[in-house]
C-alpha positions as CSV (number, residue, x, y, z in Angstrom):
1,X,29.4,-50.6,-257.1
2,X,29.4,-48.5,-254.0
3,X,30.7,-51.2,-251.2
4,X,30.9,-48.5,-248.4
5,X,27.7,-50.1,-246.2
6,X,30.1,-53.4,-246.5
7,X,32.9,-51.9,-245.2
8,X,31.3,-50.2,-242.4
9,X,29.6,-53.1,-241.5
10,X,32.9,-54.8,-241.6
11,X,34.7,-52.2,-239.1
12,X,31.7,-52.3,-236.6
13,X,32.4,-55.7,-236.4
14,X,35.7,-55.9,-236.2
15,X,36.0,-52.9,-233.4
16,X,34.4,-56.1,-231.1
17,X,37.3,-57.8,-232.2
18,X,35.6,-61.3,-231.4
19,X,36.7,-63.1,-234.5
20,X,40.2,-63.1,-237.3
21,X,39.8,-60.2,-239.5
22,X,39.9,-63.0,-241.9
23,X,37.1,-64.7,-240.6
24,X,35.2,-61.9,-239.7
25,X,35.2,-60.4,-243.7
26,X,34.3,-64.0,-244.4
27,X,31.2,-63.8,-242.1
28,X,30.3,-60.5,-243.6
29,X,30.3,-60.8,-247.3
30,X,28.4,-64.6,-246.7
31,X,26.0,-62.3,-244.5
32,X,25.3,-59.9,-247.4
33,X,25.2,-62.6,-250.3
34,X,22.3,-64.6,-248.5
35,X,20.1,-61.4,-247.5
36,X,20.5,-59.9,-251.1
37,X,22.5,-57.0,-250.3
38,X,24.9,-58.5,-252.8
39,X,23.2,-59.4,-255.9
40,X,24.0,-62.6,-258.5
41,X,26.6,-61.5,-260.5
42,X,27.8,-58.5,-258.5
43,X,31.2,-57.8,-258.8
44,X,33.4,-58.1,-255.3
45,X,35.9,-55.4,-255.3
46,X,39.6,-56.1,-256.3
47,X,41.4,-58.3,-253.5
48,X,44.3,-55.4,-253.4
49,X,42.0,-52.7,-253.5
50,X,39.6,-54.0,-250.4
51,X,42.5,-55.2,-248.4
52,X,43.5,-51.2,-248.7
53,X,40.3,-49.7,-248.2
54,X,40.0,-51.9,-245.1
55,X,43.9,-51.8,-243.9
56,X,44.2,-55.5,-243.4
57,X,46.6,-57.8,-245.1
58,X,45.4,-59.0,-248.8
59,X,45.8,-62.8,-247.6
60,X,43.6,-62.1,-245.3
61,X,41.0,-61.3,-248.4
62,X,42.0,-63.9,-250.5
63,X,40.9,-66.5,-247.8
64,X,37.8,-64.9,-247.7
65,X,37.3,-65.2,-251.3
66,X,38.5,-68.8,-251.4
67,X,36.5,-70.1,-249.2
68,X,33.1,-68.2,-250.9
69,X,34.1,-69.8,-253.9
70,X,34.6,-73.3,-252.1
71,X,31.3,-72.9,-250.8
72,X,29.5,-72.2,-254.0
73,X,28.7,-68.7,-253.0
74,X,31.2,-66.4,-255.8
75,X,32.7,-67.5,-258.7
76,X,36.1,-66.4,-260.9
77,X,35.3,-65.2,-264.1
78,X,37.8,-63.2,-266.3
79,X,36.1,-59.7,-265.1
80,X,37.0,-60.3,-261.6
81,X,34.8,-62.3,-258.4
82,X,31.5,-62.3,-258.8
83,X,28.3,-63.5,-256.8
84,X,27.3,-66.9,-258.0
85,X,23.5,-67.3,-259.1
86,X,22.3,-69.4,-256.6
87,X,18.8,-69.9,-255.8
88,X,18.7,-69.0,-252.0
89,X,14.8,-68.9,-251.7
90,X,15.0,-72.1,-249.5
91,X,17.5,-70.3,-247.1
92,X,15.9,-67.2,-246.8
93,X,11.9,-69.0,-245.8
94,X,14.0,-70.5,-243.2
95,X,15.9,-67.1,-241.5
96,X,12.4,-65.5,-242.4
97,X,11.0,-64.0,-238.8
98,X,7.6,-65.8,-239.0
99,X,4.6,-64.0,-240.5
100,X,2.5,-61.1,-238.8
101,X,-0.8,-60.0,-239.9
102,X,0.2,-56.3,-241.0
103,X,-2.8,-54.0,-239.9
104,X,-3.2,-49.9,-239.7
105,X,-4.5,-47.6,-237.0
106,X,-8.7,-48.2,-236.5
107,X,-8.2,-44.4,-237.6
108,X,-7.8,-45.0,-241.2
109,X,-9.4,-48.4,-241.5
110,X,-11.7,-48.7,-244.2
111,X,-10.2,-45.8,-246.2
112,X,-8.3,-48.0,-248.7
113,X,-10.8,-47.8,-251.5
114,X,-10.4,-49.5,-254.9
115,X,-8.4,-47.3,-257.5
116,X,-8.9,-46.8,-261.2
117,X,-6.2,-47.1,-263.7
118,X,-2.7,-44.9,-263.0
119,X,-2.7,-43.0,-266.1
120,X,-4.1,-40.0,-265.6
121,X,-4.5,-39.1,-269.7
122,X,-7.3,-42.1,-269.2
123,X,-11.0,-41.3,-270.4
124,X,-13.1,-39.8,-267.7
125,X,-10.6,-39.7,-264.9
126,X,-11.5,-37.0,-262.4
127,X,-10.0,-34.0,-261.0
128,X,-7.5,-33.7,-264.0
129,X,-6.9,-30.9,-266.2
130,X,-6.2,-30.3,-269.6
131,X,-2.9,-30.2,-269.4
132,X,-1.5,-30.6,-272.7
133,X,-3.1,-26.8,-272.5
134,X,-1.4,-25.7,-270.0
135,X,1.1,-22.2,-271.0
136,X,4.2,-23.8,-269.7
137,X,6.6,-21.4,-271.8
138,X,4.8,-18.4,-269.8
139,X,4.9,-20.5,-266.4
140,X,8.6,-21.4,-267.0
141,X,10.0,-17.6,-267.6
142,X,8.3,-17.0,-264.1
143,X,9.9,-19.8,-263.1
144,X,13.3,-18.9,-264.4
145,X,12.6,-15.4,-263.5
146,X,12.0,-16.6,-259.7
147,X,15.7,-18.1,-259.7
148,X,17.3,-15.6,-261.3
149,X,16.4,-13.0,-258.6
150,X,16.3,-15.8,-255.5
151,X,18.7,-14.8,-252.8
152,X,20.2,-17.2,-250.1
153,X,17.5,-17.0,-248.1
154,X,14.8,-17.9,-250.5
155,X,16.7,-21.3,-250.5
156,X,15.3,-22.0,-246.5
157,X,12.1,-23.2,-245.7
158,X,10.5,-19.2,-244.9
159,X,8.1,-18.4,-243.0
160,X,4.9,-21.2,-242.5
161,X,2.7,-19.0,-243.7
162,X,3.7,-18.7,-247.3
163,X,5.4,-16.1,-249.6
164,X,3.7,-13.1,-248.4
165,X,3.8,-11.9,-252.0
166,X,1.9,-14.5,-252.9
167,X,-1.0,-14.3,-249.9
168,X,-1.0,-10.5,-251.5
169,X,-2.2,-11.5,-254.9
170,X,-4.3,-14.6,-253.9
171,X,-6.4,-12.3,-251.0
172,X,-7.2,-9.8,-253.8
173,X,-7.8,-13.1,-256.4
174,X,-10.3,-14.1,-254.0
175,X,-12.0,-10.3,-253.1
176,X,-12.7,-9.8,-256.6
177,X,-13.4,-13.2,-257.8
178,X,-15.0,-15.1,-255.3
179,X,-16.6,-12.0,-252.9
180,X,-14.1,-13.3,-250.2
181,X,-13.5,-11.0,-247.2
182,X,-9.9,-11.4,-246.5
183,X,-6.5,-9.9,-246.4
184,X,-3.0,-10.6,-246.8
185,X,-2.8,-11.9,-243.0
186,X,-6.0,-14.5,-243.2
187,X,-4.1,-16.3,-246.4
188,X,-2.2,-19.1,-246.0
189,X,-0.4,-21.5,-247.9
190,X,-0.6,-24.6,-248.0
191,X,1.1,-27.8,-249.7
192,X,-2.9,-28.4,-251.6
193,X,-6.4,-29.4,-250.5
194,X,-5.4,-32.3,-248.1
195,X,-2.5,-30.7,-246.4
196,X,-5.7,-27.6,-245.3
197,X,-8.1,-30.2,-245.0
198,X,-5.4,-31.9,-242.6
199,X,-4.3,-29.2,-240.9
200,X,-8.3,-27.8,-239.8
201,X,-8.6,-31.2,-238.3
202,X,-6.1,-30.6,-236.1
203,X,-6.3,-27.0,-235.3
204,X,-9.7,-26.9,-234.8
205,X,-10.9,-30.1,-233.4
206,X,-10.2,-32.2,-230.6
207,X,-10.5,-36.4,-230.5
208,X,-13.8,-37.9,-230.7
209,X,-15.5,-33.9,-231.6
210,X,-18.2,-34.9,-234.7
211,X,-17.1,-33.9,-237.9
212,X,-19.6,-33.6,-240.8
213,X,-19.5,-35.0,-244.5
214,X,-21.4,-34.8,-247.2
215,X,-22.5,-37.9,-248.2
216,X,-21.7,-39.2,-250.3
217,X,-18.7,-36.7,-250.2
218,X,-15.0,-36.3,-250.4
219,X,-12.7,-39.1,-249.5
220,X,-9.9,-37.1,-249.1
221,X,-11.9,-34.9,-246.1
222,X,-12.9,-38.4,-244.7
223,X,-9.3,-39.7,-244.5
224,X,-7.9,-35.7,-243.2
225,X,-11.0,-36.2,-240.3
226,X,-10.4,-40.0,-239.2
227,X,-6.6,-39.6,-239.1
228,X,-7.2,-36.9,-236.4
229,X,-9.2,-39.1,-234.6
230,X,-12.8,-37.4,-235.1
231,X,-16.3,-38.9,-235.3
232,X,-17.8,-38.7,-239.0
233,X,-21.5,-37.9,-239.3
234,X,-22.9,-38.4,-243.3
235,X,-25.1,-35.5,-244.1
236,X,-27.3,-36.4,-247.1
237,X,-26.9,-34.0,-249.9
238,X,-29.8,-33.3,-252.9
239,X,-30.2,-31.3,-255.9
240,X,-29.8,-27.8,-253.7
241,X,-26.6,-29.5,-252.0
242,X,-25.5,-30.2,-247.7
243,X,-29.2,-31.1,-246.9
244,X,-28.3,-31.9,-242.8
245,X,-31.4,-32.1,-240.8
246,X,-32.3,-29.5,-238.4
247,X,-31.8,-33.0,-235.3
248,X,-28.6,-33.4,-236.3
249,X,-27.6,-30.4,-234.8
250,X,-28.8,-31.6,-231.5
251,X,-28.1,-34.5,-231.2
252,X,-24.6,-34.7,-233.1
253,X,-23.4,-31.5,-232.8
254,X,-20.2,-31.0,-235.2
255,X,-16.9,-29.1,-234.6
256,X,-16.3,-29.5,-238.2
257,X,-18.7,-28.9,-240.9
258,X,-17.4,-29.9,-244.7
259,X,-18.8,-28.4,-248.0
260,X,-18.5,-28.1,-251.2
261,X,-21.2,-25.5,-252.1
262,X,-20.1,-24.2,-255.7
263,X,-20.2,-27.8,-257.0
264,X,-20.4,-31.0,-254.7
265,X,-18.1,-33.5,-255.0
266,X,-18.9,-35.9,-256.4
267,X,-23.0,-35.5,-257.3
268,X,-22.6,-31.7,-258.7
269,X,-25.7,-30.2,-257.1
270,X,-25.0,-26.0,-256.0
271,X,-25.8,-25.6,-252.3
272,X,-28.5,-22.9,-252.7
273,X,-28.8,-19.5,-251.3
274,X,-31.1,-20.2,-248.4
275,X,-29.1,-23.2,-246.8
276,X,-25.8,-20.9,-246.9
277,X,-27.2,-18.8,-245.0
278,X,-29.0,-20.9,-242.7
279,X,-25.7,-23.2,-242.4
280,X,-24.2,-19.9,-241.3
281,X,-26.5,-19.5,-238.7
282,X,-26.4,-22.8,-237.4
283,X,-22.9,-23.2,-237.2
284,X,-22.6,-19.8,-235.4
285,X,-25.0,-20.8,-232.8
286,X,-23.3,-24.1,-232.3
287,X,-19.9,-23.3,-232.3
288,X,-19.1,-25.3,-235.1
289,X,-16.6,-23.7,-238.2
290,X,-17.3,-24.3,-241.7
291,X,-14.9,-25.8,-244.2
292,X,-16.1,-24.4,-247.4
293,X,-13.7,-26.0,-250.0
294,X,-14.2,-23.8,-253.4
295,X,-11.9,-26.5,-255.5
296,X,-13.0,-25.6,-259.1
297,X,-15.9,-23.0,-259.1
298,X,-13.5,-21.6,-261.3
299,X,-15.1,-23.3,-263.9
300,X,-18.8,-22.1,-263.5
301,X,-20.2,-21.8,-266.6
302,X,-24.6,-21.9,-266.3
303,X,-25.1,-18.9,-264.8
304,X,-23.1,-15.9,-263.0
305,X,-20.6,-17.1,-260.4
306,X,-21.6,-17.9,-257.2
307,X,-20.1,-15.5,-253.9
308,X,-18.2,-18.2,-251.9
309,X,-20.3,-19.2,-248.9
310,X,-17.5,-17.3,-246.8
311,X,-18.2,-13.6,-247.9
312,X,-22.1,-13.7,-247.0
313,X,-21.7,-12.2,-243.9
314,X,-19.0,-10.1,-242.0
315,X,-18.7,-12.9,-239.2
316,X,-19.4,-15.8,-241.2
317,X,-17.7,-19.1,-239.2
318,X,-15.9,-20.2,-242.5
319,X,-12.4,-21.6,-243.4
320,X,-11.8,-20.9,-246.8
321,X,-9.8,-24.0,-248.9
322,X,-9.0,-23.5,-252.7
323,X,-5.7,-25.2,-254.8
324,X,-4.1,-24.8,-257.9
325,X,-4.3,-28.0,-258.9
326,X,-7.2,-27.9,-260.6
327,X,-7.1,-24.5,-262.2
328,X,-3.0,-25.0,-263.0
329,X,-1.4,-28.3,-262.6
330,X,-1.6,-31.1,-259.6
331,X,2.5,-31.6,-259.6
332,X,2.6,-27.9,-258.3
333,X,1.3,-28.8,-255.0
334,X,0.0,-25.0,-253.8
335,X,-3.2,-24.7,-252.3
336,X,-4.0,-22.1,-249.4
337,X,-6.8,-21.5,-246.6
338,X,-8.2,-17.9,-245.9
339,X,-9.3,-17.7,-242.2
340,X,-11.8,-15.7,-240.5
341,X,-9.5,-12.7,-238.5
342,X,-10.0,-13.9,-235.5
343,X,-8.2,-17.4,-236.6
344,X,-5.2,-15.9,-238.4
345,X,-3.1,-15.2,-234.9
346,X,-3.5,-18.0,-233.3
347,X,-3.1,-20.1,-236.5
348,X,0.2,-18.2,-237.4
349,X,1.3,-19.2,-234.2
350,X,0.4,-23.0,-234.2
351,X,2.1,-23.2,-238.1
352,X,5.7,-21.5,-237.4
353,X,5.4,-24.8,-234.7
354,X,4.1,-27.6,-237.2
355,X,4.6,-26.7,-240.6
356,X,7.3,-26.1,-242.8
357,X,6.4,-24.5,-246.1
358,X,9.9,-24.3,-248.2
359,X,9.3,-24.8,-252.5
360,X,9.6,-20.4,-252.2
361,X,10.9,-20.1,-255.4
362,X,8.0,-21.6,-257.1
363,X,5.4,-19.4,-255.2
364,X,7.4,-16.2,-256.7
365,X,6.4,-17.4,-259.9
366,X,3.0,-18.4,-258.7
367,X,2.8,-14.4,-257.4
368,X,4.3,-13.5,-260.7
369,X,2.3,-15.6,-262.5
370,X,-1.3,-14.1,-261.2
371,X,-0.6,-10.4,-260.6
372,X,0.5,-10.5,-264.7
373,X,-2.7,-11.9,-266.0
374,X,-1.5,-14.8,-266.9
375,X,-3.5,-16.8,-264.6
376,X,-6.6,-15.2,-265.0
377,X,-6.3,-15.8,-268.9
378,X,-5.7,-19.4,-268.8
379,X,-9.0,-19.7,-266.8
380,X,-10.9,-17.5,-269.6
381,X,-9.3,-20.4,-272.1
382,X,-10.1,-22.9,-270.2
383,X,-13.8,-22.0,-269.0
384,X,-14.6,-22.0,-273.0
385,X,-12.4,-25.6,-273.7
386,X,-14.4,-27.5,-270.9
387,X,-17.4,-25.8,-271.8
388,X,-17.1,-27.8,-275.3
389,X,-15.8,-30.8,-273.7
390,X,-18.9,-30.9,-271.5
391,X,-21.6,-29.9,-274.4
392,X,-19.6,-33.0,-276.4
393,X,-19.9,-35.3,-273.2
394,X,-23.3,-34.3,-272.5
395,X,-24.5,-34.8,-276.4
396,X,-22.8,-38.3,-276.8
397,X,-24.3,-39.2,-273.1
398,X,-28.0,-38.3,-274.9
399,X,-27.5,-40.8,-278.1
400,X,-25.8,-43.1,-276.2
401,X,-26.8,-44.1,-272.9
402,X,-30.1,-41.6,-272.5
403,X,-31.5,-45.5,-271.7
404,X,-28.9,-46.5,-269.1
405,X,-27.8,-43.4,-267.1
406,X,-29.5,-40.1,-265.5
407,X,-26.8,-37.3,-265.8
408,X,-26.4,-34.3,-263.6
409,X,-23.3,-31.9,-262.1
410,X,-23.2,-30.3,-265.3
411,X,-23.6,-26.5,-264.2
412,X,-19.8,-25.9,-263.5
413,X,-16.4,-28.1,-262.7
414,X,-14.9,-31.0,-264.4
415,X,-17.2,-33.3,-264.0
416,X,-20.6,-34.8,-264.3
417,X,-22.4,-37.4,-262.4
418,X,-23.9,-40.4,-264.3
419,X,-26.5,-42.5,-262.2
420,X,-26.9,-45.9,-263.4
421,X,-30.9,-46.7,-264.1
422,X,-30.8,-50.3,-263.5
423,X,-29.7,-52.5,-260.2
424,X,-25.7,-52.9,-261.6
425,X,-22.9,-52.7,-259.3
426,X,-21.1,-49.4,-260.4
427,X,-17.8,-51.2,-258.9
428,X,-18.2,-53.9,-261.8
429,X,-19.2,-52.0,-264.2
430,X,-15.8,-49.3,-263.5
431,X,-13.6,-52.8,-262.9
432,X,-14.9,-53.7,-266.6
433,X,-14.1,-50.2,-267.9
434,X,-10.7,-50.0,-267.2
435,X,-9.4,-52.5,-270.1
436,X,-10.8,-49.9,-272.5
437,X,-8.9,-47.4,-270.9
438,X,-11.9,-45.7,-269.0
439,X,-11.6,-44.8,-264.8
440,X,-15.0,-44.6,-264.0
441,X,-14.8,-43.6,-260.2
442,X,-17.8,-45.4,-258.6
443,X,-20.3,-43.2,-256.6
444,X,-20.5,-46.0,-254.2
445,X,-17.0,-45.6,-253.2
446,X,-17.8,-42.2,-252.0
447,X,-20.4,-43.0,-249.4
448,X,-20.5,-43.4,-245.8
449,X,-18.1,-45.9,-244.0
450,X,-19.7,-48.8,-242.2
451,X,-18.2,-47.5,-239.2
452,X,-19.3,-44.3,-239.5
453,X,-21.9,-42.4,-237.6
454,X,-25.5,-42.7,-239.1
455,X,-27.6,-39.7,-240.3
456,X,-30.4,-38.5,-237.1
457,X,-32.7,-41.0,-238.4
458,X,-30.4,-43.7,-237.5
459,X,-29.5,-44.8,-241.1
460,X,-26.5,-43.6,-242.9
461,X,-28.0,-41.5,-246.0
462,X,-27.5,-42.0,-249.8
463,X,-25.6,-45.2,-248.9
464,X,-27.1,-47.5,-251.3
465,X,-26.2,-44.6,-254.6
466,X,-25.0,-45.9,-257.8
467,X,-23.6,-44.5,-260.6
468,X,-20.1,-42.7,-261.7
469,X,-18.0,-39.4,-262.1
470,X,-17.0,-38.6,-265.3
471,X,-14.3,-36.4,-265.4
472,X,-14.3,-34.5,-269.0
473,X,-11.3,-31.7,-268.7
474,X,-8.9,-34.2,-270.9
475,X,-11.0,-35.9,-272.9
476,X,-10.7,-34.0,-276.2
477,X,-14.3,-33.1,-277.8
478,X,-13.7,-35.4,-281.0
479,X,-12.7,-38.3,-279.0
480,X,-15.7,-38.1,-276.5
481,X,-18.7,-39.6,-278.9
482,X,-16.4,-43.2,-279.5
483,X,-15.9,-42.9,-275.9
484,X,-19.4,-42.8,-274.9
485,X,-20.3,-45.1,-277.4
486,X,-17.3,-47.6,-275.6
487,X,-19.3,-47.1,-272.2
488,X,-22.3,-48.2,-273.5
489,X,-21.2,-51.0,-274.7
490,X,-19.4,-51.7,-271.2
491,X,-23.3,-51.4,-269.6
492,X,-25.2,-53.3,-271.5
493,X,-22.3,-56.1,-271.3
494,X,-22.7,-56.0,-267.8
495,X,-26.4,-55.7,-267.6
496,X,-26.4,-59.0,-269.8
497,X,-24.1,-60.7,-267.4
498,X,-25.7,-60.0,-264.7
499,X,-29.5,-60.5,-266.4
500,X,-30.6,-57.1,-266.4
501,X,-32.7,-55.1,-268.7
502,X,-31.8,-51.3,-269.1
503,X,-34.8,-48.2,-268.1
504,X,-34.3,-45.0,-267.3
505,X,-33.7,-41.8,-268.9
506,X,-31.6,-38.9,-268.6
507,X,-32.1,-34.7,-267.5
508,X,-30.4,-32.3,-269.4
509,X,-27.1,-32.2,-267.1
510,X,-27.1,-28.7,-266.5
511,X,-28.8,-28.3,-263.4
């Protein structure tokens, strides 16, 4: 056992050279036995070898030990001194400072939200990939490729702007993928989604500026805009997506406006044509900038793909967010923002200040990875695995709960949205879930605060929506009908607890 915090705490002390060495080592190990630094049945260190380490005579240590073991507090045993198992609850209530209420900052209050079950390889969880599918023998030779050709200063933290080999081939992803106007210099990296969303607050936004959410929306943009200290407005959202009213620009004019256009988080609904470009306009003539966060609309499958609200117009007002850990793996932690031209000196400037990027190694083989093909491949194979994992979902959902849930979100992403058709709480009915190994994320959890700022009619829209996400991406098509059927049974169990009688009906969760 390494003793070394002992013995410096021992020479500290003695350098006051208020007490005996004797009594002082005394004082110390007694000291370390009652807070739990030294465990029952830790082994004290040889009487020779400590009086050595701490250049004092070993009769010194013995009468240390002696009186330890007179006291109750170690005991000789035929492998040396150890602590004595002794209950010393009683003694440690009483030196215990008295209690505090622990609280944190009004800025995150109300963020700690109930969680689903850990295991991410549980049905339905969201935001998950498949990745028992995941080419990790490709991935690792760029990997190993990366270190083999990493030089001393690849081992610092670089520059806060990323890998500029790897800005290269994302800015020329996102041209020919997503219609995005940008170039090597408007690409940043970023640690993922939060770290961008994080850093927009508090680049672009001052204290108490109005900051807009779709509600119900993103928690992770919710926590990112309170922990900077901004005002969050709910914007309602419908079947076309961000529905703010035309007031709202009036009379809570936002520095920050937060979409997700390709496929809202969580309902699913596409923001249509006409309110991109009308957002774009709006925000232009307000000043306001447009976080468009394009998370998986990779994974489009109804329908061509959809130009990212960002590439509309020449000028468009728009902060680009995407990740890789939806379209690769979430340990890999690489996401990036593309700025509008105008942003990317001043926001080169403010990052070599705050951020430090580092991890360079694994954006070479991120570079690597994408300029091969490699990536875009594994999207191909992926875009036809979730397609049948959805079609599965979506069929099992139809014989199984067509009576209990109204599905939608199905045109692209991971996920769908399930609206419970009957007055349950979807909190219960998720808490009752989990001992069948099911995370059903609760709608209700994703709506507006208490504390937030209401809507321009003075009530805080969609508040009172019920129902789930249903993540699909690892849920294996074979597996999903005994799911389904599972869930069911979870409804109507909790329908008959609470009296209820199941109506409703379900769409074809694909619009």
């Amino acid at each position: 056992m390494d003793y070394s915090l002992l013995v410096d705490t021992f020479r500290r002390a003695r350098a006051d050279g208020k007490l005996p060495q004797q009594r002082l080592l005394y004082e110390c190990l007694r000291a370390a036995i009652l807070d739990g630094t030294l465990a029952p049945k830790a082994r004290l260190p040889a009487s020779r070898a400590l009086a050595d380490e701490l250049r004092m005579a070993r009769n010194s240590v013995l009468y240390a030990y002696e009186r330890l073991a007179d006291e109750g507090f170690v005991r000789a045993t035929r492998h040396g001194t150890q602590v004595a198992a002794v209950d010393l609850a009683p003694v440690q209530r009483v030196a215990a400072p008295s209690a505090r209420a622990i609280t944190l900052s009004r800025r995150v209050s109300g963020l700690q939200r109930e969680r689903g079950l850990a295991d991410e390889n549980a049905a339905f969880v969201s935001g998950v990939p498949a990745l028992d599918h995941f080419p990790l023998a490709q991935w690792r030779g760029c990997v190993e490729r990366g270190w083999r050709t990493a030089e001393a200063r690849d081992l610092g933290y670089g520059n806060a702007e990323g890998y500029p080999g790897l800005r290269r081939a994302i800015a020329e992803y996102l041209r020919v993928s997503r219609g995005v106007r940008c170039t090597l210099e408007q690409v940043f990296i970023t640690d993922g989604t939060q770290i961008s969303l994080d850093l927009c607050a508090r680049l672009l936004a001052d204290p108490d500026d109005y900051a807009w959410l779709e509600n119900p929306g993103y928690n992770g943009a919710r926590a990112a805009f309170r922990a900077a200290g901004l005002r969050v407005v709910p914007v309602p959202v419908d079947a076309d997506g961000c529905a703010a009213p035309p007031s709202l620009w009036h009379e809570r004019p936002p520095k920050l406006v937060y979409i997700t256009p390709s496929h809202q988080y969580p309902l699913g609904s596409i923001l249509s044509l006409e309110r991109r470009l009308q957002l774009i306009e709006d925000a232009q003539a307000a000043g306001a900038w447009i976080i468009e966060d394009d998370y998986d609309s990779e994974f489009r499958r109804d329908g061509p793909p959809l130009s990212a609200v960002q590439g509309l117009t020449r000028d468009a007002p728009v902060i680009y967010l995407g990740t890789f850990s939806k379209t690769l793996f979430p340990a890999l932690r690489l996401g990036y923002m593309a700025v509008p031209a105008e942003l990317a000196g001043p926001v080169t400037a403010a990052l070599g200040e705050i951020a430090r990027r580092g991890r360079r190694v694994e954006q070479i083989a991120l570079a690597e990875f994408i300029e091969s093909g490699a990536f875009a491949l594994h999207l191909r194979r992926m875009r036809r695995l979730y397609a049948q994992r959805r079609d599965a979902l979506l069929d099992a959902l139809y014989h199984h709960t067509r009576d209990l849930l109204t599905v939608s979100g199905g045109a692209g992403g991971m996920h769908l949205s399930a609206r419970l058709d009957m007055p349950l709480s979807d909190r219960a009915v998720s808490q009752a879930a989990l001992q069948y190994g099911m995370v059903l994320q609760p709608i209700s959890g994703y709506c507006a605060l208490p504390d937030e700022e209401t809507a321009a009619d003075g009530v805080a829209p969609n508040a009172g929506f019920n129902g789930f996400v249903l993540g699909y991406a690892g849920v294996p098509a074979a597996r999903m009908d005994e799911h389904v059927r599972t869930l069911a049974r979870v409804i109507h169990s909790q329908a008959k607890t609470d009296g209820k009688s199941p109506v409703g009906g379900m769409d074809d969760g694909r619009s």
